[in-house]
Backbone bond lengths (Angstrom), bond angles and torsions (degrees), N, CA, C in turn:
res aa  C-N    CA-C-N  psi(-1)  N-CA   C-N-CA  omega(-1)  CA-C   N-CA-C  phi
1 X - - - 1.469 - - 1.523 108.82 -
2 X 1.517 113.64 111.57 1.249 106.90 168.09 1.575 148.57 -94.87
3 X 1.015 148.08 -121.94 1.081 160.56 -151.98 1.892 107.83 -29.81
4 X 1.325 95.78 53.05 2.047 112.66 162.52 0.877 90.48 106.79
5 X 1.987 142.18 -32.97 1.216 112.44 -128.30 1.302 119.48 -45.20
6 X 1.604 134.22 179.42 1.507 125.39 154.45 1.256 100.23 -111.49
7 X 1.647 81.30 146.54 1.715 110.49 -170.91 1.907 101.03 -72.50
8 X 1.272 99.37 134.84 1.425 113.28 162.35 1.602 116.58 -62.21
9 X 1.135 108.19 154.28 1.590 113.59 149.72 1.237 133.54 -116.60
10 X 1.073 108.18 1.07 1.952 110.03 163.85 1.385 100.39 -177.08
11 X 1.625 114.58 133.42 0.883 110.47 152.94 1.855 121.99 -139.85
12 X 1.111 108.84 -175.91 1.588 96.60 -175.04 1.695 100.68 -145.72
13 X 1.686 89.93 136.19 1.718 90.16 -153.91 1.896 77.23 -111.27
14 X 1.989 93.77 134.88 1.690 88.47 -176.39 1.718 95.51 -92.10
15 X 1.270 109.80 149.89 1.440 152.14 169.43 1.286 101.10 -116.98
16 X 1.753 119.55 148.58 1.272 139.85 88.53 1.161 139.77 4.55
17 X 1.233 126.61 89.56 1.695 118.24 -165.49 1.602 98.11 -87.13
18 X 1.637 100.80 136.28 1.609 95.87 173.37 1.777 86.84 -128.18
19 X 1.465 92.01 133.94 1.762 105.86 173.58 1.779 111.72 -95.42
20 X 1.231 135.97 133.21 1.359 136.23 -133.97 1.851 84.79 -105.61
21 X 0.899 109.79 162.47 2.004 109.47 -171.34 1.252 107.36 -147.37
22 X 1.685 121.13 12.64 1.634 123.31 143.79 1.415 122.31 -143.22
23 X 1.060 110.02 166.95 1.238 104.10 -179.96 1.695 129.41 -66.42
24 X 0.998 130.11 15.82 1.353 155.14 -179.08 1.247 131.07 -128.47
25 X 1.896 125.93 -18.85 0.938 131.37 173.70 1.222 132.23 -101.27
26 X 1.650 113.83 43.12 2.009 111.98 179.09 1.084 81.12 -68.84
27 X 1.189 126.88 -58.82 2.085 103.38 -138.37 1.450 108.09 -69.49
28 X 1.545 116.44 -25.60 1.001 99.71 173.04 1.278 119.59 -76.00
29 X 1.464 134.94 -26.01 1.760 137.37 145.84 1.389 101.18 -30.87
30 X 1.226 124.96 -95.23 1.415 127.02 177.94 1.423 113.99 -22.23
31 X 1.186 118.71 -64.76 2.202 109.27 168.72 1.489 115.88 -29.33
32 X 1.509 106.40 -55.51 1.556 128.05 -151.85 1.987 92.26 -73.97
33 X 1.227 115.35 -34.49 1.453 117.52 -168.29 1.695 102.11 -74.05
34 X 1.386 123.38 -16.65 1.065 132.86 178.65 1.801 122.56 -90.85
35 X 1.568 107.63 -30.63 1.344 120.82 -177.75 1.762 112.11 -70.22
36 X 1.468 126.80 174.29 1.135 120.53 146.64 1.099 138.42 -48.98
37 X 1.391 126.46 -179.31 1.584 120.86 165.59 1.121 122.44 -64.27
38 X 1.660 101.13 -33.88 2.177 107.95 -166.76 1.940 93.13 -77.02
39 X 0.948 104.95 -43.91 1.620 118.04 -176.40 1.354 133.88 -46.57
40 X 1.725 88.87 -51.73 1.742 117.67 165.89 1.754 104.56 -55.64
41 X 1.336 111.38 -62.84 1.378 114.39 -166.15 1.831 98.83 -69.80
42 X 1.440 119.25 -35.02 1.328 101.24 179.10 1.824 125.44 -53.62
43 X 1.213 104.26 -37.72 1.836 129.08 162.19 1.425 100.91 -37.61
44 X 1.140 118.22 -81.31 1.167 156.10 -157.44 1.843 94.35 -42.52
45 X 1.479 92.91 -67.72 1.754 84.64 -166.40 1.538 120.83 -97.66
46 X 2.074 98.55 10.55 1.810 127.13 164.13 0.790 126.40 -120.83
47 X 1.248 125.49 49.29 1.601 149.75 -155.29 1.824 93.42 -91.87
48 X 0.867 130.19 -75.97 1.193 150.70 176.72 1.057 128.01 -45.20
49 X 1.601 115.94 -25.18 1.627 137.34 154.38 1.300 115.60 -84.00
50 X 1.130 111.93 -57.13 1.706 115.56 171.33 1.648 99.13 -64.75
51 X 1.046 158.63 -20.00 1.297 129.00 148.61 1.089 142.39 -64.20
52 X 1.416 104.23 -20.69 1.755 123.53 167.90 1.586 99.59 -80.76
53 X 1.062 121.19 -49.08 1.498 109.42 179.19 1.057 119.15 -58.25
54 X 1.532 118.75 -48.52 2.009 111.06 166.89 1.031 127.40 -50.37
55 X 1.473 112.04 -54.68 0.900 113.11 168.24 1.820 107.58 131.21
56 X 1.327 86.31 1.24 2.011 84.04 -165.17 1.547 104.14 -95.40
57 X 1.454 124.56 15.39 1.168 122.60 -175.69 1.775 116.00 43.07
58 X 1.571 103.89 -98.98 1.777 105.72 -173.81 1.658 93.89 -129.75
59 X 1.390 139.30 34.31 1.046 145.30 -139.89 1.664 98.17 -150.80
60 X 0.949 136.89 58.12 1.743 135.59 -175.19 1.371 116.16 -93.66
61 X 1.362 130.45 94.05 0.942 134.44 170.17 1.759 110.38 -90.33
62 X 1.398 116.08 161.47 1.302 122.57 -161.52 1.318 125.20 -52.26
63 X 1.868 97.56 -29.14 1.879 103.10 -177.05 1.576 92.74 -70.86
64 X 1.230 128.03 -20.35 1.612 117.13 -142.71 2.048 82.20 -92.00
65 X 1.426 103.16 -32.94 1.813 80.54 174.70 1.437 116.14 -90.84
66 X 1.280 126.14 -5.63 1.897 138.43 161.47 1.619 91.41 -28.07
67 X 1.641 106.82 -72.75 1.772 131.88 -158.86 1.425 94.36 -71.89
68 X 0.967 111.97 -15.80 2.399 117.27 179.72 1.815 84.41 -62.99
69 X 1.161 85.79 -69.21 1.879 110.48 -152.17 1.573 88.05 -55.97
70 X 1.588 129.83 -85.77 1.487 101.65 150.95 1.456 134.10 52.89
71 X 1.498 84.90 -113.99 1.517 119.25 178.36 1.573 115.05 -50.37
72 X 1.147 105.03 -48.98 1.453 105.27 171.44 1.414 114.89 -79.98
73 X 1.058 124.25 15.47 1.869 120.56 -178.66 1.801 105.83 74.38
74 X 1.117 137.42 -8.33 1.415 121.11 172.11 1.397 127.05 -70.06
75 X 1.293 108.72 128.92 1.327 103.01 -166.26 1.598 108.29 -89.84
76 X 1.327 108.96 163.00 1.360 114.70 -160.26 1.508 119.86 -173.07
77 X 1.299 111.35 153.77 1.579 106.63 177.02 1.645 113.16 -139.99
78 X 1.313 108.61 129.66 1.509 119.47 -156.42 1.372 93.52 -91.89
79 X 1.354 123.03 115.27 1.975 126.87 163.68 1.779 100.28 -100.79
80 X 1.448 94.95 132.95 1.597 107.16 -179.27 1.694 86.68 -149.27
81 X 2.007 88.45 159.87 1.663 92.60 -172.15 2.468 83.86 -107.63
82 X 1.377 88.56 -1.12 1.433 83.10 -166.27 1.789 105.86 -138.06
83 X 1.279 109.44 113.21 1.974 103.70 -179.45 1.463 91.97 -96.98
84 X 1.330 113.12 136.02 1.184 126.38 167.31 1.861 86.09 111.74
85 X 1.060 92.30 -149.28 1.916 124.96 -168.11 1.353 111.91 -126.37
86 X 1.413 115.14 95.11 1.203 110.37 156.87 0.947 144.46 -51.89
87 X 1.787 115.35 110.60 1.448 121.94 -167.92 1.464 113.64 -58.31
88 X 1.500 131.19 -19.03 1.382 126.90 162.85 1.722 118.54 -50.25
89 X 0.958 98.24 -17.56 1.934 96.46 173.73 1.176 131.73 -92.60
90 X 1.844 96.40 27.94 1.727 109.32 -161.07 1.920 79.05 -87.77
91 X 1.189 118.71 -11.16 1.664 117.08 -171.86 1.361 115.18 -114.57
92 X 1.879 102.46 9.97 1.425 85.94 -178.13 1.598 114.71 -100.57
93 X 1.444 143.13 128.61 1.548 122.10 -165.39 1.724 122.38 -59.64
94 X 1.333 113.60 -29.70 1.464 114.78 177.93 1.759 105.31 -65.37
95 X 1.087 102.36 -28.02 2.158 89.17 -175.80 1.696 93.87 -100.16
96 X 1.245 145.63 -20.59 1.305 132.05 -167.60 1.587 101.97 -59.45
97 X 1.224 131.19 -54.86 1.568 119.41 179.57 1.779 122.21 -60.15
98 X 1.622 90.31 9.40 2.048 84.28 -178.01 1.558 100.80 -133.09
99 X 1.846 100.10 -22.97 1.796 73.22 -175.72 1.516 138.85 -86.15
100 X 1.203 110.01 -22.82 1.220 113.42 161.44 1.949 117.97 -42.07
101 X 1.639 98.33 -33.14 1.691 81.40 -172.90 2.077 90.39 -103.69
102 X 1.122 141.33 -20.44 1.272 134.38 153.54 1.197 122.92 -63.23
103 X 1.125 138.06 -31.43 1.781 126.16 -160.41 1.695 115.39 -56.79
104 X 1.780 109.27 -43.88 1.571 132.44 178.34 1.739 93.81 -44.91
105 X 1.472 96.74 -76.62 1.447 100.60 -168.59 1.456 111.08 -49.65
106 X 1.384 131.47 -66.54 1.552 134.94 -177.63 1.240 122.55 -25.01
107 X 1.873 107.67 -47.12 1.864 123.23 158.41 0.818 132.61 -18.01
108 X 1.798 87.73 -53.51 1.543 97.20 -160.33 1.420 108.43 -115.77
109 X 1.114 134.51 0.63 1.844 132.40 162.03 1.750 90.87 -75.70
110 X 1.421 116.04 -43.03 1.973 108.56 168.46 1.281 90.77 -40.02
111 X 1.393 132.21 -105.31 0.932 131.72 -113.82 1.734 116.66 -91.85
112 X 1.434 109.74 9.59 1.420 118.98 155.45 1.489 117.79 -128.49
113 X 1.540 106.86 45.99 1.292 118.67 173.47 1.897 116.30 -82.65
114 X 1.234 112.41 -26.53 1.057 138.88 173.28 1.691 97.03 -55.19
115 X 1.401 97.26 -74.88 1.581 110.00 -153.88 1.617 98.99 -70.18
116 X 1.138 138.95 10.82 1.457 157.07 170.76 1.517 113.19 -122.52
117 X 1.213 118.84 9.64 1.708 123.02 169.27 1.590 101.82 53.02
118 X 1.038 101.87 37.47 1.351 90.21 164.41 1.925 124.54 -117.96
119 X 0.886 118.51 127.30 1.490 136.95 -121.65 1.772 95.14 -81.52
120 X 0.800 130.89 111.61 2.147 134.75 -172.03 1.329 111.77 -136.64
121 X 1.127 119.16 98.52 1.714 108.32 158.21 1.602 95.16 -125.91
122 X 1.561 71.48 146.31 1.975 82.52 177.64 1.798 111.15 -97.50
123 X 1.150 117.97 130.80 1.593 127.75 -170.05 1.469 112.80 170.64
124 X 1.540 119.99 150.73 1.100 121.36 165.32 1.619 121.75 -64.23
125 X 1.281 121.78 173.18 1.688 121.67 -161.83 1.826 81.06 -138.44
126 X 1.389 121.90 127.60 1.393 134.21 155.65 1.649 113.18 -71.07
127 X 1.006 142.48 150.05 1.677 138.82 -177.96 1.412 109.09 -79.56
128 X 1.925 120.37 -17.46 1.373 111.07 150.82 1.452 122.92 -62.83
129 X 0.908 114.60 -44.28 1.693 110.80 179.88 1.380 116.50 -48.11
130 X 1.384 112.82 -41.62 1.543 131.36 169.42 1.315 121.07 -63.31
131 X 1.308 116.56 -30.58 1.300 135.95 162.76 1.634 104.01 -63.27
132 X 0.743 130.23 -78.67 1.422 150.04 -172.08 1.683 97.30 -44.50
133 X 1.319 110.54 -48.53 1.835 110.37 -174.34 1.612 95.81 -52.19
134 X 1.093 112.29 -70.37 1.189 144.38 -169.30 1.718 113.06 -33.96
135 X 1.748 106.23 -37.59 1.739 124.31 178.73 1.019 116.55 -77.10
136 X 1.395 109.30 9.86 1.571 126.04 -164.55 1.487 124.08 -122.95
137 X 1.369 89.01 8.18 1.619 106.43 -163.94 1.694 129.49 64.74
138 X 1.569 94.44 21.85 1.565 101.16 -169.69 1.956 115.51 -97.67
139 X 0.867 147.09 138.28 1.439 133.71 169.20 1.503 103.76 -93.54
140 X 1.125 87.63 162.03 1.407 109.01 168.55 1.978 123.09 -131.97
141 X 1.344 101.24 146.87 1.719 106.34 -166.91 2.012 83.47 -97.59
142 X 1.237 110.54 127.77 1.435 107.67 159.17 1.557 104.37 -124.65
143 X 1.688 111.04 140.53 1.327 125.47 143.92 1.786 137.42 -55.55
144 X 0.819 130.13 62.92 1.536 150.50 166.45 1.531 121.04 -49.01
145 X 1.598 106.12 141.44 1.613 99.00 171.55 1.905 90.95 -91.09
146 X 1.563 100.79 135.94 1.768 97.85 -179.59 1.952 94.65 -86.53
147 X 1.180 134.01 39.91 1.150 141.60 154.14 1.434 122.44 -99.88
148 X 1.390 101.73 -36.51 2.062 79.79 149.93 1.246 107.76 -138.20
149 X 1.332 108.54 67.79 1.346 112.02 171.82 1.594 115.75 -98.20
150 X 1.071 169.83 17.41 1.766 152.71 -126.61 1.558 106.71 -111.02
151 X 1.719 85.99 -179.53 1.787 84.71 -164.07 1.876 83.83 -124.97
152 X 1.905 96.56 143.00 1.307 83.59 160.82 1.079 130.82 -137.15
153 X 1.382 90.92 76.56 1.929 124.39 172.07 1.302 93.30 -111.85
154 X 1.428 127.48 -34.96 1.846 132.95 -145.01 1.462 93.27 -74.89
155 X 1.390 113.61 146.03 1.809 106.53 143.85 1.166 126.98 -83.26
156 X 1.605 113.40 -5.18 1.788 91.47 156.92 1.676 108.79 -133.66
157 X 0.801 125.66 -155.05 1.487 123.33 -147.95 1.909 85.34 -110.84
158 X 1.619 89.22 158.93 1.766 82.00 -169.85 1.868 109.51 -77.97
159 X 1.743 113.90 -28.51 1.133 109.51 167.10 1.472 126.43 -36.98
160 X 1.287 107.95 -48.31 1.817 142.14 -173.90 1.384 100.01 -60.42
161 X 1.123 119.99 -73.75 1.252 118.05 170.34 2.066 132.14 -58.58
162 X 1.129 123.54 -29.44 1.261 113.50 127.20 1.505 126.69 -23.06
163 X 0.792 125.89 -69.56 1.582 134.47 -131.64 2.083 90.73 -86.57
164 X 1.731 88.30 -39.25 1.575 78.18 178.06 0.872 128.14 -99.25
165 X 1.450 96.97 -20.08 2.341 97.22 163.57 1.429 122.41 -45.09
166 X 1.739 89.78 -46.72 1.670 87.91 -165.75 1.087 114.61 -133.72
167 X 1.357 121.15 -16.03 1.993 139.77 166.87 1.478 79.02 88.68
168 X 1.666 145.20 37.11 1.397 110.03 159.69 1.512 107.40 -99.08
169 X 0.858 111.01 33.17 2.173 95.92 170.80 1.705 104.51 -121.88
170 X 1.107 123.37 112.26 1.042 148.59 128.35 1.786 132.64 -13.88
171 X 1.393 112.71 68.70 1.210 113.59 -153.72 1.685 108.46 -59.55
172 X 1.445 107.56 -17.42 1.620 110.46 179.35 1.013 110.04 -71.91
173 X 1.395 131.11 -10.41 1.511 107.62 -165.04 1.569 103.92 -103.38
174 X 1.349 133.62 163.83 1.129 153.47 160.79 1.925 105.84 -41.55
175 X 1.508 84.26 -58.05 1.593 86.87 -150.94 1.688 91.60 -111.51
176 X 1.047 116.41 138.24 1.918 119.78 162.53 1.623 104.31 -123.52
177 X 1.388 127.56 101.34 1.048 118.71 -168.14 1.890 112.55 -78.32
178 X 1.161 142.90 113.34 1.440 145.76 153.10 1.456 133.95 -106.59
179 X 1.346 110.59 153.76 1.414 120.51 -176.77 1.481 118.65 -88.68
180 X 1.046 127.86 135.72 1.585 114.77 173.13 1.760 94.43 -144.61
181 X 1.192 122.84 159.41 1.697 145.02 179.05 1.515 97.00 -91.41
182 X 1.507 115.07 121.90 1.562 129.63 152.04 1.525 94.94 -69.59
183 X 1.488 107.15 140.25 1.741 106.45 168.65 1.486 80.27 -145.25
184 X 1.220 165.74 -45.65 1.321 141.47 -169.20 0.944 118.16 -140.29
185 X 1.852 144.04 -132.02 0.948 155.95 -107.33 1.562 130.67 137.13
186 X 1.013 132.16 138.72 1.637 145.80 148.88 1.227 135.51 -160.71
187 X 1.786 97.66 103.37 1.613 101.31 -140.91 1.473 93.00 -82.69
188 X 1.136 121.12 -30.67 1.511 120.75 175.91 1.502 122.75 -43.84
189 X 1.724 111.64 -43.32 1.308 112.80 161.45 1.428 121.67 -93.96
190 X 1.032 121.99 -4.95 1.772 138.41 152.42 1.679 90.90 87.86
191 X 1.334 110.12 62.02 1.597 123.64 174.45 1.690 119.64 -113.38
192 X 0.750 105.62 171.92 1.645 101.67 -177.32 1.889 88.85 -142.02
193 X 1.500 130.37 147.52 0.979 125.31 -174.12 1.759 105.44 -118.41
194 X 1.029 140.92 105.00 1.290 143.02 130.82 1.480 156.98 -27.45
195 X 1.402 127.69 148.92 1.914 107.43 172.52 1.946 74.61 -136.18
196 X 1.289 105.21 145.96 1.270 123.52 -159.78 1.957 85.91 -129.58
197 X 1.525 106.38 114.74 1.803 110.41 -178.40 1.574 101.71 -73.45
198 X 1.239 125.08 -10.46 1.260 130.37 -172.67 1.572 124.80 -80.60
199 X 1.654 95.41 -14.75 1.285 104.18 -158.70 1.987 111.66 -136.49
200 X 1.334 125.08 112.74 1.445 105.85 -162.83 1.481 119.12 -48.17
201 X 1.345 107.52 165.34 1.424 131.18 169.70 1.688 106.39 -9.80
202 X 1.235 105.90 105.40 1.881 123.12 175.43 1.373 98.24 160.91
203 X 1.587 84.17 150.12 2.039 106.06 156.21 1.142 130.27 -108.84
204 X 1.330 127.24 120.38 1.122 154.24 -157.66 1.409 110.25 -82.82
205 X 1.764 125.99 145.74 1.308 110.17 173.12 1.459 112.57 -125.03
206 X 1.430 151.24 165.38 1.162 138.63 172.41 1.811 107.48 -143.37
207 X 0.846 129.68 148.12 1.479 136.40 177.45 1.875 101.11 -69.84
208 X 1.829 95.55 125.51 1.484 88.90 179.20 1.746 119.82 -41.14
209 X 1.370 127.51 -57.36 1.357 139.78 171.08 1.529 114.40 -36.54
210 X 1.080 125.32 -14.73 1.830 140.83 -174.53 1.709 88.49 -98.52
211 X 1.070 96.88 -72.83 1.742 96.04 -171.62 1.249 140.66 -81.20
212 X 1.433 104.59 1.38 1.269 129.92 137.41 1.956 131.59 -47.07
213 X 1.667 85.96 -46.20 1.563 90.51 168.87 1.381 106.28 -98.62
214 X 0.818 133.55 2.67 1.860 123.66 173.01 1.385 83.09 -99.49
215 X 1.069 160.32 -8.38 1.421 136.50 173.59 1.402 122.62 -105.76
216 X 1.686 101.92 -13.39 1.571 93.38 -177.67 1.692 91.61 -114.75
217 X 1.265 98.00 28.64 2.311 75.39 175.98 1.275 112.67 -97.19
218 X 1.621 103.56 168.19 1.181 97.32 -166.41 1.364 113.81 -80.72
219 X 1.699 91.98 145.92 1.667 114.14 178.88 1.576 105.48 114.68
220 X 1.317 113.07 11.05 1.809 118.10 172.97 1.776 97.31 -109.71
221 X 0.889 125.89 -39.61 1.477 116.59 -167.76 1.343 114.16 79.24
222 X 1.046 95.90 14.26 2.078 112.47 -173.21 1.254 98.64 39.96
223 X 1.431 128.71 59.13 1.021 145.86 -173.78 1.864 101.66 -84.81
224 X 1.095 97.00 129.72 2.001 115.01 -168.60 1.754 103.34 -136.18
225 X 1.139 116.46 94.31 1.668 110.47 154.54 1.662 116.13 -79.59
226 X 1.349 114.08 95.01 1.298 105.01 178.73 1.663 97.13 -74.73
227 X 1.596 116.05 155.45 1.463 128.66 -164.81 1.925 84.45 -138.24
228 X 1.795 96.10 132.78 1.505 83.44 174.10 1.761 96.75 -132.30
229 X 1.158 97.10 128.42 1.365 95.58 175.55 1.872 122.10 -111.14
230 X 1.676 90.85 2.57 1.587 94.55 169.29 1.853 94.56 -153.15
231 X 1.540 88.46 144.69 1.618 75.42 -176.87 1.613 126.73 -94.02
């Protein structure tokens, strides 16, 4: 941030809460919490067309909401530590039922992401930078393991709540990959603020050091959609 500004210490960027209604669709919750009103509801009641048109069926990996955001005109910039599919997840149990039929497709939205303006650099993301998106009135969509993810405002733990909203987390596995919206900050209490599609209408808080490791473990790609809605 240049020219003096002074740095904030918390702020909270308002969203739209969208609550997710299968077991496969945060990110697309998480997209929709970012879009307009006419936009949101267009998703909403073409859910089922726009998945046949992408192409990701019930299978949404992060490039496939990059080309969401896209599609709707939001501008944005995709941080990944990995383009393509990491062949290390041929052992992990949450991706074995998708990659064999995703990996082809994932390739190749990589590798004509460019020629579709849609925004990819591969690199790690520091939690200042995220900080900084964020001071700007911007959100951000992050990829998370929802195994140590929780909120502690919630009365139950965010794993917990998964499991009974919708029975999609898988207590065997290592990794449960989910989407949730950065909307603020409080650096004073060293929080990062959230909207969780899993969970109704509220914002969630987590200790930077907590969400630090739900965002960089393995099987996220430290995957970061920064979303800018002011520049």
């Amino acid at each position: 941030m240049g020219g003096g500004a002074r740095e904030i210490d918390s702020i909270e960027i308002p969203l739209v809460h969208v609550k997710q209604h299968l077991s496969w669709d945060c990110g697309i919750s998480a997209v929709m919490m970012v879009l307009s009103e006419k936009d949101r509801i267009y998703v909403k009641e073409n859910l089922e067309e726009i998945s046949r048109q992408e192409g990701f069926d019930k299978s949404t990996w992060t490039i496939d909401l990059a080309y969401l955001l896209h599609k709707f005109g939001v501008r944005h910039l995709y941080a990944t530590v990995t383009l393509g599919v990491n062949p290390g997840y041929s052992e992990e149990d949450f991706y074995l039922r998708v990659l064999n039929k995703d990996a082809q497709r994932i390739s190749d939205r990589f590798s004509t992401a460019d020629l579709n303006n849609v925004k990819v650099e591969k690199r790690s993301v520091e939690i200042a930078e995220i900080l900084d998106h964020l001071s700007s009135g911007n959100p951000a969509i992050i990829l998370v393991n929802a195994n140590l993810l929780f909120c502690d405002t919630c009365t139950c733990h965010t794993k917990k709540c998964l499991m009974q909203v919708l029975g999609c987390c898988n207590s065997s596995f290592a990794y449960q990959g989910h989407y949730i919206v950065l909307c603020g900050f409080n650096k004073t209490e060293r929080k990062v603020l959230y909207r969780n599609p899993s969970v109704f209408n509220k914002i969630c808080t987590i200790p930077y050091e907590s969400f630090e490791a739900a965002r960089k473990s393995f099987g996220t790609d430290e995957d970061v959609l920064f979303v800018f809605f002011k520049s």
